[in-house]
PyMOL Python script that loads the backbone (N, CA, C, O; Angstrom):
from pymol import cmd

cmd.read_pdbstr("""\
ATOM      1  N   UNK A   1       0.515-105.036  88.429  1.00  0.00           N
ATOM      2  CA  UNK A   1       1.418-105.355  87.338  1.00  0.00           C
ATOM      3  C   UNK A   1       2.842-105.202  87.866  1.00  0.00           C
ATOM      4  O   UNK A   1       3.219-104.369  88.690  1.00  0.00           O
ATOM      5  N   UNK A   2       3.623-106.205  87.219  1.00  0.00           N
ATOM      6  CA  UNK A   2       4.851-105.901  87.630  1.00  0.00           C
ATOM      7  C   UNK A   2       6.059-105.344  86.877  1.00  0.00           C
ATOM      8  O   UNK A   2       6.028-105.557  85.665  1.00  0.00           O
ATOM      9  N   UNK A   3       7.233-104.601  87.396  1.00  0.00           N
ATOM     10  CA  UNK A   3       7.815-103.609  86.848  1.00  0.00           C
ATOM     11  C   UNK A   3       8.343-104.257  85.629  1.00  0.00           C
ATOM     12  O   UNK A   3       8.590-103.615  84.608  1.00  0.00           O
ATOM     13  N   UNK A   4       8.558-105.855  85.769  1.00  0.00           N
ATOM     14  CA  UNK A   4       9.350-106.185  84.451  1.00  0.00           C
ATOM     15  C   UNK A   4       8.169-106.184  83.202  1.00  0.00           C
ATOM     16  O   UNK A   4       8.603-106.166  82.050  1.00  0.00           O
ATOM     17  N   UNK A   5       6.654-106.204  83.416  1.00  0.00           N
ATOM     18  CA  UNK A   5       5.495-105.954  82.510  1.00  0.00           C
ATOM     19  C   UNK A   5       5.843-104.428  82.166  1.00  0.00           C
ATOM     20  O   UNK A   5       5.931-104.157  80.968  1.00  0.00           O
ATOM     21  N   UNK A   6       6.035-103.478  83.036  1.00  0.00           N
ATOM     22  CA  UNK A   6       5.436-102.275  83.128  1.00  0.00           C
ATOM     23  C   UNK A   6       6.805-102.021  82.081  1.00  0.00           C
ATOM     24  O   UNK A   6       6.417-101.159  81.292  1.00  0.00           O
ATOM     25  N   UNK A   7       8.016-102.338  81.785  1.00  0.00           N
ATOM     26  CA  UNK A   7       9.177-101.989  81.246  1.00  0.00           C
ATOM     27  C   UNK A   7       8.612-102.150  79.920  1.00  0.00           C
ATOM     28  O   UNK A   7       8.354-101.229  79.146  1.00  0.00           O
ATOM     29  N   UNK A   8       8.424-103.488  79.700  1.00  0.00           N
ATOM     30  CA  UNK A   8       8.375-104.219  78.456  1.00  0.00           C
ATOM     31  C   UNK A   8       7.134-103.401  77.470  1.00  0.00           C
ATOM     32  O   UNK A   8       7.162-103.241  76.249  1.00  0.00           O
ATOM     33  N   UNK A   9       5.733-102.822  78.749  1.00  0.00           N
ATOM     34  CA  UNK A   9       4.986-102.413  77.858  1.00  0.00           C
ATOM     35  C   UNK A   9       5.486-100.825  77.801  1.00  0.00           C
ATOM     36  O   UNK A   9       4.900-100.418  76.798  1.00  0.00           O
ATOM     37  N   UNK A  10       6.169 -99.831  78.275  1.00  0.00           N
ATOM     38  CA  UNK A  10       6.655 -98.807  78.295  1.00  0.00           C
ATOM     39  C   UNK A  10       7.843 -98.954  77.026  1.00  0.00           C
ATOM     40  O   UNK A  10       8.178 -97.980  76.351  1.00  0.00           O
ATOM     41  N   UNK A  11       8.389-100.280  76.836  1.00  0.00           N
ATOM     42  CA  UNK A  11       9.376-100.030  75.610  1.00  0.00           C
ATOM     43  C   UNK A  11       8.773-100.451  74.185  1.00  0.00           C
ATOM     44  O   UNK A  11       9.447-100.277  73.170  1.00  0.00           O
ATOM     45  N   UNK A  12       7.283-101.097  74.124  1.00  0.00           N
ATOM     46  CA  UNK A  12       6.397-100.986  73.305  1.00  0.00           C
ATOM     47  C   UNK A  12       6.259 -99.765  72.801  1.00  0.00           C
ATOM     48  O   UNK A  12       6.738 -99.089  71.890  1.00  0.00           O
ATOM     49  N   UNK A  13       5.172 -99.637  73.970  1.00  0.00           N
ATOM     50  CA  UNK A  13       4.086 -98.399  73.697  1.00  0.00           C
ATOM     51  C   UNK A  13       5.651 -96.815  72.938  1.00  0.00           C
ATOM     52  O   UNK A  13       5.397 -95.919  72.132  1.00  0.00           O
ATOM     53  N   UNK A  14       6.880 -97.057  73.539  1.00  0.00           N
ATOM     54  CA  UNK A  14       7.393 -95.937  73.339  1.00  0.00           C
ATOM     55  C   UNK A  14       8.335 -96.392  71.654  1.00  0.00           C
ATOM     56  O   UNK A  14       9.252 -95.818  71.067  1.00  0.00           O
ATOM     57  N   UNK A  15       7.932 -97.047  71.494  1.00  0.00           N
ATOM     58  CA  UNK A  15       8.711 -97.622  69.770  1.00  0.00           C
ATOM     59  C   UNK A  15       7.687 -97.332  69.234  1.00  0.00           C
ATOM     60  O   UNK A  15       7.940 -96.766  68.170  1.00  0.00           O
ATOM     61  N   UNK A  16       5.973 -97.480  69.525  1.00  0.00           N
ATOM     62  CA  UNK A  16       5.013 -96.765  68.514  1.00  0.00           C
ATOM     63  C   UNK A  16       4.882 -95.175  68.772  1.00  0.00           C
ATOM     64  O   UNK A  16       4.387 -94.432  67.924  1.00  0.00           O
ATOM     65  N   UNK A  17       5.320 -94.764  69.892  1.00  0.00           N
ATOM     66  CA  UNK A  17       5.218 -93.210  69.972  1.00  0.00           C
ATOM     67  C   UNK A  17       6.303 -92.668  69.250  1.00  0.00           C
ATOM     68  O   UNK A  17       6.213 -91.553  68.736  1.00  0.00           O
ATOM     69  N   UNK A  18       7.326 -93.361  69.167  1.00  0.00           N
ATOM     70  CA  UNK A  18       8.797 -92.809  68.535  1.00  0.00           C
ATOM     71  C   UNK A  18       8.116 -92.711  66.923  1.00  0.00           C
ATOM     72  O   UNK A  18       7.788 -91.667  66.359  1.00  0.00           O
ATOM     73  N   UNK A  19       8.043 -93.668  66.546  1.00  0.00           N
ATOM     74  CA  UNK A  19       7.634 -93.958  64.757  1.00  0.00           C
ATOM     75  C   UNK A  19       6.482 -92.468  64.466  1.00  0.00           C
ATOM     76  O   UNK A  19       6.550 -91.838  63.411  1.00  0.00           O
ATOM     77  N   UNK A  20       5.604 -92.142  65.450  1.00  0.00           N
ATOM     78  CA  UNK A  20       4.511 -91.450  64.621  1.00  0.00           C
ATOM     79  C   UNK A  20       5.333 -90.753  64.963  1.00  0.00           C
ATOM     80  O   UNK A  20       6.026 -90.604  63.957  1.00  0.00           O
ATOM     81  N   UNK A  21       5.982 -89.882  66.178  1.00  0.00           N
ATOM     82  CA  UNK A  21       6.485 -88.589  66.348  1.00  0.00           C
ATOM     83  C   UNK A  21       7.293 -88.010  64.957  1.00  0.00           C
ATOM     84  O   UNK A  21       7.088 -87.077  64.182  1.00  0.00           O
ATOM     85  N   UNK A  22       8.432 -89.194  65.085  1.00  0.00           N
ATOM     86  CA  UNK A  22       9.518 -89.359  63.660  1.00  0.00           C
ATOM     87  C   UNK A  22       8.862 -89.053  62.225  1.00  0.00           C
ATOM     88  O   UNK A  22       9.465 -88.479  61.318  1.00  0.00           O
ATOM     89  N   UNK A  23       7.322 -89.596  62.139  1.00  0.00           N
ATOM     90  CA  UNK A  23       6.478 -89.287  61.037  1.00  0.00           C
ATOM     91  C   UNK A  23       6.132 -88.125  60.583  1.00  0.00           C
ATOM     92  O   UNK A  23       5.920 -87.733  59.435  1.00  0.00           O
ATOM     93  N   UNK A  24       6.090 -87.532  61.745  1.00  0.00           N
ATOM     94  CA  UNK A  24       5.172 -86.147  61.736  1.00  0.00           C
ATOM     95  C   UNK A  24       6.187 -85.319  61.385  1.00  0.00           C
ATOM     96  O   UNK A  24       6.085 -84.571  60.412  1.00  0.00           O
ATOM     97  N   UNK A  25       7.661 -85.393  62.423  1.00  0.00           N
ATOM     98  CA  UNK A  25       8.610 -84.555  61.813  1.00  0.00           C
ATOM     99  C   UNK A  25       9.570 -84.565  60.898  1.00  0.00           C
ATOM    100  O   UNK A  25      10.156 -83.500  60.703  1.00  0.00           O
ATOM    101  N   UNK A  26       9.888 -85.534  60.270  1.00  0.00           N
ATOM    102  CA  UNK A  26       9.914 -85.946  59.022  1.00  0.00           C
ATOM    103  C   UNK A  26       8.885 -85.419  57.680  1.00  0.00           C
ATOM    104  O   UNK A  26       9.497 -85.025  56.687  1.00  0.00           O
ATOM    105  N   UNK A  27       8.024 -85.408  57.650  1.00  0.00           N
ATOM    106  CA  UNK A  27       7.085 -85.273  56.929  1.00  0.00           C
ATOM    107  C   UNK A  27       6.515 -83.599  56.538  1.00  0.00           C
ATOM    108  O   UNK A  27       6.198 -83.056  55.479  1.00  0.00           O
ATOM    109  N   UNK A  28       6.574 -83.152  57.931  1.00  0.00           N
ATOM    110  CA  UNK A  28       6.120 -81.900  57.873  1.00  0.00           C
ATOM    111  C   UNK A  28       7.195 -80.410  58.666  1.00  0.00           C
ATOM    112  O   UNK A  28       6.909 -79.214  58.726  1.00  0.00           O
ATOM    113  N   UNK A  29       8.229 -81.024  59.081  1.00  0.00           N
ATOM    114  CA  UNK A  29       9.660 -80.056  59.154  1.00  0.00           C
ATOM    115  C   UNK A  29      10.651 -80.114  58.239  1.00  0.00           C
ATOM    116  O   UNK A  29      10.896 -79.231  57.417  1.00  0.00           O
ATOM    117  N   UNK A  30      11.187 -81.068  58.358  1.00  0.00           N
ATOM    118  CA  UNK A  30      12.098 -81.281  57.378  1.00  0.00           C
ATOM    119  C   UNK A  30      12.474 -81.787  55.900  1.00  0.00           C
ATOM    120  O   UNK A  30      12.144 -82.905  55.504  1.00  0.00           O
ATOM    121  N   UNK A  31      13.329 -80.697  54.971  1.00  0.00           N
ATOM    122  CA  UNK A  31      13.886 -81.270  53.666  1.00  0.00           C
ATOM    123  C   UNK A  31      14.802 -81.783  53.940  1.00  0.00           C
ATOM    124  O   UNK A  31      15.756 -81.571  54.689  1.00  0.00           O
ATOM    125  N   UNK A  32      14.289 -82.998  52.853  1.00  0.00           N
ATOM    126  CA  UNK A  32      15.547 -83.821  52.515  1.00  0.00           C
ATOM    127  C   UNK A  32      16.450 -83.344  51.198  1.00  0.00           C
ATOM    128  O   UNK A  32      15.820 -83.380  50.141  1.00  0.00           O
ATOM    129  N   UNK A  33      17.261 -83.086  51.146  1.00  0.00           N
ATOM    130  CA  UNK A  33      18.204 -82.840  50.526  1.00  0.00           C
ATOM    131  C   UNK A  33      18.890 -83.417  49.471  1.00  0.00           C
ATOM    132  O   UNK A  33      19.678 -84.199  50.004  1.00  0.00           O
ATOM    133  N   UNK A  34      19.054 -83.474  48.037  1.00  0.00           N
ATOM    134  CA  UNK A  34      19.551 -84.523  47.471  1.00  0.00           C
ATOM    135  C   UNK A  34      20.875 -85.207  47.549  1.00  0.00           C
ATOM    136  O   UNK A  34      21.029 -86.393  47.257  1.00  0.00           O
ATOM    137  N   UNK A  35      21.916 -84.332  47.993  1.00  0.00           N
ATOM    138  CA  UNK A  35      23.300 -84.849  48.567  1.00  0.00           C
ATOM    139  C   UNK A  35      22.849 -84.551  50.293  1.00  0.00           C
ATOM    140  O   UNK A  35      21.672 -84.269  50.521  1.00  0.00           O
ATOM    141  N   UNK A  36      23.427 -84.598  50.964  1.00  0.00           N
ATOM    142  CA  UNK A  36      23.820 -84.647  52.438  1.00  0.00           C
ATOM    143  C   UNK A  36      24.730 -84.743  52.980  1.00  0.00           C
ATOM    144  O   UNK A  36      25.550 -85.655  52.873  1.00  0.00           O
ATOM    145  N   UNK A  37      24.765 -84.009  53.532  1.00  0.00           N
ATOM    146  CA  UNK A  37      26.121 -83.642  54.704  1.00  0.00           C
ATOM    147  C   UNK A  37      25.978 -83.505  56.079  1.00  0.00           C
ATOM    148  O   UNK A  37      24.899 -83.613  56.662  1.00  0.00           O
ATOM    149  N   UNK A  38      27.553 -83.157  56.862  1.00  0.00           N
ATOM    150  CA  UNK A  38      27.543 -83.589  58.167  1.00  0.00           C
ATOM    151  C   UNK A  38      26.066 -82.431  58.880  1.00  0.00           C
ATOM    152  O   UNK A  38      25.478 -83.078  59.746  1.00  0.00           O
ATOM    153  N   UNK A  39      25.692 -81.587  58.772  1.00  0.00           N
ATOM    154  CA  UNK A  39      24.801 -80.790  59.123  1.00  0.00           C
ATOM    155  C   UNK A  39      23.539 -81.636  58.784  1.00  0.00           C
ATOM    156  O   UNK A  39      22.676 -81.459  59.643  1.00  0.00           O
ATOM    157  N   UNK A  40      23.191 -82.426  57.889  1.00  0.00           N
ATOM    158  CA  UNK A  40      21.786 -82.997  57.952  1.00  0.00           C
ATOM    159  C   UNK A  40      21.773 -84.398  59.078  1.00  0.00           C
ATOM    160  O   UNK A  40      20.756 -84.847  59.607  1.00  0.00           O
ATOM    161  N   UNK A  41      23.129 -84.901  59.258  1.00  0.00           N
ATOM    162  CA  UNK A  41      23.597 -85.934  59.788  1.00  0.00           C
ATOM    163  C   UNK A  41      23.648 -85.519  61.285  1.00  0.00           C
ATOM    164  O   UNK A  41      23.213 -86.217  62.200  1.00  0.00           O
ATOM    165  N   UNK A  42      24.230 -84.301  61.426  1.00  0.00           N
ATOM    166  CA  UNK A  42      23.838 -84.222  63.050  1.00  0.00           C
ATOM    167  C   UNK A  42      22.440 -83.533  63.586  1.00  0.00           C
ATOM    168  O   UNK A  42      21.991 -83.594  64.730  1.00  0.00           O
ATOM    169  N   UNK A  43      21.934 -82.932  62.561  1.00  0.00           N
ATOM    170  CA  UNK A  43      20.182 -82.728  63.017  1.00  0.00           C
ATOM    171  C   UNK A  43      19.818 -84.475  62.908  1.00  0.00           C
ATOM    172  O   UNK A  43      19.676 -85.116  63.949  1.00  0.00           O
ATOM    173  N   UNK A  44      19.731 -84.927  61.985  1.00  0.00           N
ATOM    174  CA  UNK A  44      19.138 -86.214  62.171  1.00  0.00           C
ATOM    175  C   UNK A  44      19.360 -87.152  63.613  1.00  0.00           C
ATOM    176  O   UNK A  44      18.407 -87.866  63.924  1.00  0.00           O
ATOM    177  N   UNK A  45      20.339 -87.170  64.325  1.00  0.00           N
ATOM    178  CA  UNK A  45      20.615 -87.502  65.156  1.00  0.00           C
ATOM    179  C   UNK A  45      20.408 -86.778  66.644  1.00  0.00           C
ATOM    180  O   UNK A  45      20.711 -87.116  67.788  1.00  0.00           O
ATOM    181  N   UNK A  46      19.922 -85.930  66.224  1.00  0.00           N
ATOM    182  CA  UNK A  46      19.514 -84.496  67.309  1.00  0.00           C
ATOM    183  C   UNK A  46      18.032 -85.038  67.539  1.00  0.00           C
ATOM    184  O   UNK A  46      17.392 -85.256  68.568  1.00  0.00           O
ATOM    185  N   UNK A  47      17.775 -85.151  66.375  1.00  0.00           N
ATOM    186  CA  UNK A  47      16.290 -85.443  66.238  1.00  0.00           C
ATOM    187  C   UNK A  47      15.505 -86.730  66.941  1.00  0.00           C
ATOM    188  O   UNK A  47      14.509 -86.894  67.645  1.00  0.00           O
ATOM    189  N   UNK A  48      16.240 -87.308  66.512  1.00  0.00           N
ATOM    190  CA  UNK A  48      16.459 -88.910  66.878  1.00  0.00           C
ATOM    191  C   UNK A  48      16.722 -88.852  68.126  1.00  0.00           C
ATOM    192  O   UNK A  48      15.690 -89.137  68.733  1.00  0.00           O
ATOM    193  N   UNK A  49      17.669 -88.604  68.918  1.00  0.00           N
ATOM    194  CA  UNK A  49      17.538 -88.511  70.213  1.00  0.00           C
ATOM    195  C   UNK A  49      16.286 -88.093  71.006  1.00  0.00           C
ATOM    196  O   UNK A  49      15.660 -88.802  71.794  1.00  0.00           O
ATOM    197  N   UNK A  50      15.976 -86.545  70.586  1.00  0.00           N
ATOM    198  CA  UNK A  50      15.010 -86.260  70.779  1.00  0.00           C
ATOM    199  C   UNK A  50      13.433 -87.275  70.837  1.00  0.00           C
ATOM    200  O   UNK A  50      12.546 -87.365  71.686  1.00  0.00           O
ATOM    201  N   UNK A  51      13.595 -87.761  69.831  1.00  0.00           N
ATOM    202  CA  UNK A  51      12.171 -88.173  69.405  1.00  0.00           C
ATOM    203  C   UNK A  51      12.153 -89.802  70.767  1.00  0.00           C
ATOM    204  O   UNK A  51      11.313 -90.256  71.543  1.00  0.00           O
ATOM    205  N   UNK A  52      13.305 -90.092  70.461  1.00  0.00           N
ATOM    206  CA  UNK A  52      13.615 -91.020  71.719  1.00  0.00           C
ATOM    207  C   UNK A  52      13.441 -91.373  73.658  1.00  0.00           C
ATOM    208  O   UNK A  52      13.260 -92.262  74.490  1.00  0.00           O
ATOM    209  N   UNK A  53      13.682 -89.784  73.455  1.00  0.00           N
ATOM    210  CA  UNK A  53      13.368 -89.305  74.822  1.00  0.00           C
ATOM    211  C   UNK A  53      12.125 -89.168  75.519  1.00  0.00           C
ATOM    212  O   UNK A  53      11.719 -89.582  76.605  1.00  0.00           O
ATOM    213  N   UNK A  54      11.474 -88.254  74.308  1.00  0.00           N
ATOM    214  CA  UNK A  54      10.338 -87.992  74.514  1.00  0.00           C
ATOM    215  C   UNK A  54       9.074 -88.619  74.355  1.00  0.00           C
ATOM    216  O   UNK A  54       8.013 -88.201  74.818  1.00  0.00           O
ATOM    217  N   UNK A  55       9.294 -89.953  73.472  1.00  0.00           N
ATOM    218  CA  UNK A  55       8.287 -90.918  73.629  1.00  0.00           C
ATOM    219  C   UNK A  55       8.787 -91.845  74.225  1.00  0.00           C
ATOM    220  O   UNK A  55       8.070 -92.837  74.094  1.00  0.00           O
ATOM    221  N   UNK A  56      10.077 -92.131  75.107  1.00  0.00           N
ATOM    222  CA  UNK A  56      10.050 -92.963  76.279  1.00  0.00           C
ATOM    223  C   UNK A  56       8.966 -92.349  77.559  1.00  0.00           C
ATOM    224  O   UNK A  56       8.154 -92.997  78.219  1.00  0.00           O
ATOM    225  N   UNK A  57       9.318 -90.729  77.637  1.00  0.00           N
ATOM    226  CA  UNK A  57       8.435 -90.411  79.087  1.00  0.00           C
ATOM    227  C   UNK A  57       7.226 -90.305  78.878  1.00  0.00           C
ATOM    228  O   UNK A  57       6.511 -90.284  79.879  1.00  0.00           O
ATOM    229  N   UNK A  58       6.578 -90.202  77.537  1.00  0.00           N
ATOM    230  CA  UNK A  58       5.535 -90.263  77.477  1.00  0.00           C
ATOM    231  C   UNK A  58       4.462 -91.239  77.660  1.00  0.00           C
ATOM    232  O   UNK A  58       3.271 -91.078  77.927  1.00  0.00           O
ATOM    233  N   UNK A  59       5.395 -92.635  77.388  1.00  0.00           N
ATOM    234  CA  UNK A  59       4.925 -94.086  77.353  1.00  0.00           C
ATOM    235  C   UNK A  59       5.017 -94.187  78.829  1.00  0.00           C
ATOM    236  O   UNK A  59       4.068 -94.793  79.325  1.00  0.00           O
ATOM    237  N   UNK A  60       6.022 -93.697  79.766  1.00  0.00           N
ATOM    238  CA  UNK A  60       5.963 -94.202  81.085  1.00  0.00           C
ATOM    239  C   UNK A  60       5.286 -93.396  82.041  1.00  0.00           C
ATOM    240  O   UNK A  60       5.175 -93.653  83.240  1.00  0.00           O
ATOM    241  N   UNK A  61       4.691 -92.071  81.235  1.00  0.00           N
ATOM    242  CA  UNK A  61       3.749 -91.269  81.824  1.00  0.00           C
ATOM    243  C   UNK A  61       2.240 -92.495  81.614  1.00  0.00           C
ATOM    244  O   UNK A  61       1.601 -93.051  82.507  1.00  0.00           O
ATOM    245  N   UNK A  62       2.127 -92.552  80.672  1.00  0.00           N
ATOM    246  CA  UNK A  62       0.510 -93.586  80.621  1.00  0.00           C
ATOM    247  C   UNK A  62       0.588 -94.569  81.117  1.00  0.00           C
ATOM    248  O   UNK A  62      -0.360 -95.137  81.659  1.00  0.00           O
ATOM    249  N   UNK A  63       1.877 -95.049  81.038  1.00  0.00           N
ATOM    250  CA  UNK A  63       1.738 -96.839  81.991  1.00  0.00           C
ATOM    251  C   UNK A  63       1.332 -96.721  83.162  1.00  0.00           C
ATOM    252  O   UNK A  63       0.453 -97.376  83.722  1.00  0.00           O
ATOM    253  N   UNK A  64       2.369 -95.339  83.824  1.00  0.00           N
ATOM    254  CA  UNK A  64       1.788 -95.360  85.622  1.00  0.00           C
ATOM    255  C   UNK A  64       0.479 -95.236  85.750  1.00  0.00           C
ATOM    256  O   UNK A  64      -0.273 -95.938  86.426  1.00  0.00           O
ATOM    257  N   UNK A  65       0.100 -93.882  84.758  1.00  0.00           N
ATOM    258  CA  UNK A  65      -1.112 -93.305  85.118  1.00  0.00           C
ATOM    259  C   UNK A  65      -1.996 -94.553  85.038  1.00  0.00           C
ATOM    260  O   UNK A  65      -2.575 -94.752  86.106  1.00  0.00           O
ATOM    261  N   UNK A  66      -2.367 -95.772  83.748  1.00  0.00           N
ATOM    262  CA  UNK A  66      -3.208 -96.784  83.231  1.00  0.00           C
ATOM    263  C   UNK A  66      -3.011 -97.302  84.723  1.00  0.00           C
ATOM    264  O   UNK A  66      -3.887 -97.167  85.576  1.00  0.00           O
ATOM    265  N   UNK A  67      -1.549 -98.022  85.007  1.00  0.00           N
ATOM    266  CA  UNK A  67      -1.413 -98.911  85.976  1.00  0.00           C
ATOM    267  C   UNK A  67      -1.428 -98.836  87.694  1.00  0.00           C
ATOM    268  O   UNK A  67      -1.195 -99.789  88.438  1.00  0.00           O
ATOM    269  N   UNK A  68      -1.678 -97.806  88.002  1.00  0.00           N
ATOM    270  CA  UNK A  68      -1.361 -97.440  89.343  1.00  0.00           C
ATOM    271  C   UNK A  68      -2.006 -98.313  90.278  1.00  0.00           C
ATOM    272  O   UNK A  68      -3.127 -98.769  90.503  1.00  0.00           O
ATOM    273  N   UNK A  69      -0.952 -98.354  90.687  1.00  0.00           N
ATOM    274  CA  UNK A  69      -1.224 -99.550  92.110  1.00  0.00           C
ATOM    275  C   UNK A  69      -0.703 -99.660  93.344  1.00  0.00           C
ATOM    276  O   UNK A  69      -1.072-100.565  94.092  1.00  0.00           O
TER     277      UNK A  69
END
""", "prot")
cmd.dss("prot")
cmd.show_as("cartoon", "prot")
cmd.util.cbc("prot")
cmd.orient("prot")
């Protein structure tokens, strides 16, 4: 496979790892608040980064491992 496959399915696979991660912590860490402020606004974005990161390496951890060649 080639790296421009291996990108495309690593920026897949890591937009469905982002969504459940985001699900889970959404769902089962955090209140939402009925007003909001800069403190929910920069966890949200903390988070978000986070959740970003970590289901990019995770997606490009399985591609190699699936794809190795």
């Amino acid at each position: 496979m080639n790296d421009a496959t291996q990108q495309r399915l690593i920026t897949i696979l890591a937009a469905g790892i982002a969504y459940l991660i985001s699900q889970y912590v959404t769902d089962r860490l955090i209140d939402i608040p009925e007003e909001r402020g800069i403190k929910d606004d920069v966890l949200e974005a903390v988070l978000k980064g986070a959740t970003t990161a970590t289901s990019t390496i995770l997606a490009s951890v399985l591609v190699r491992r699936l794809f190795r060649g």
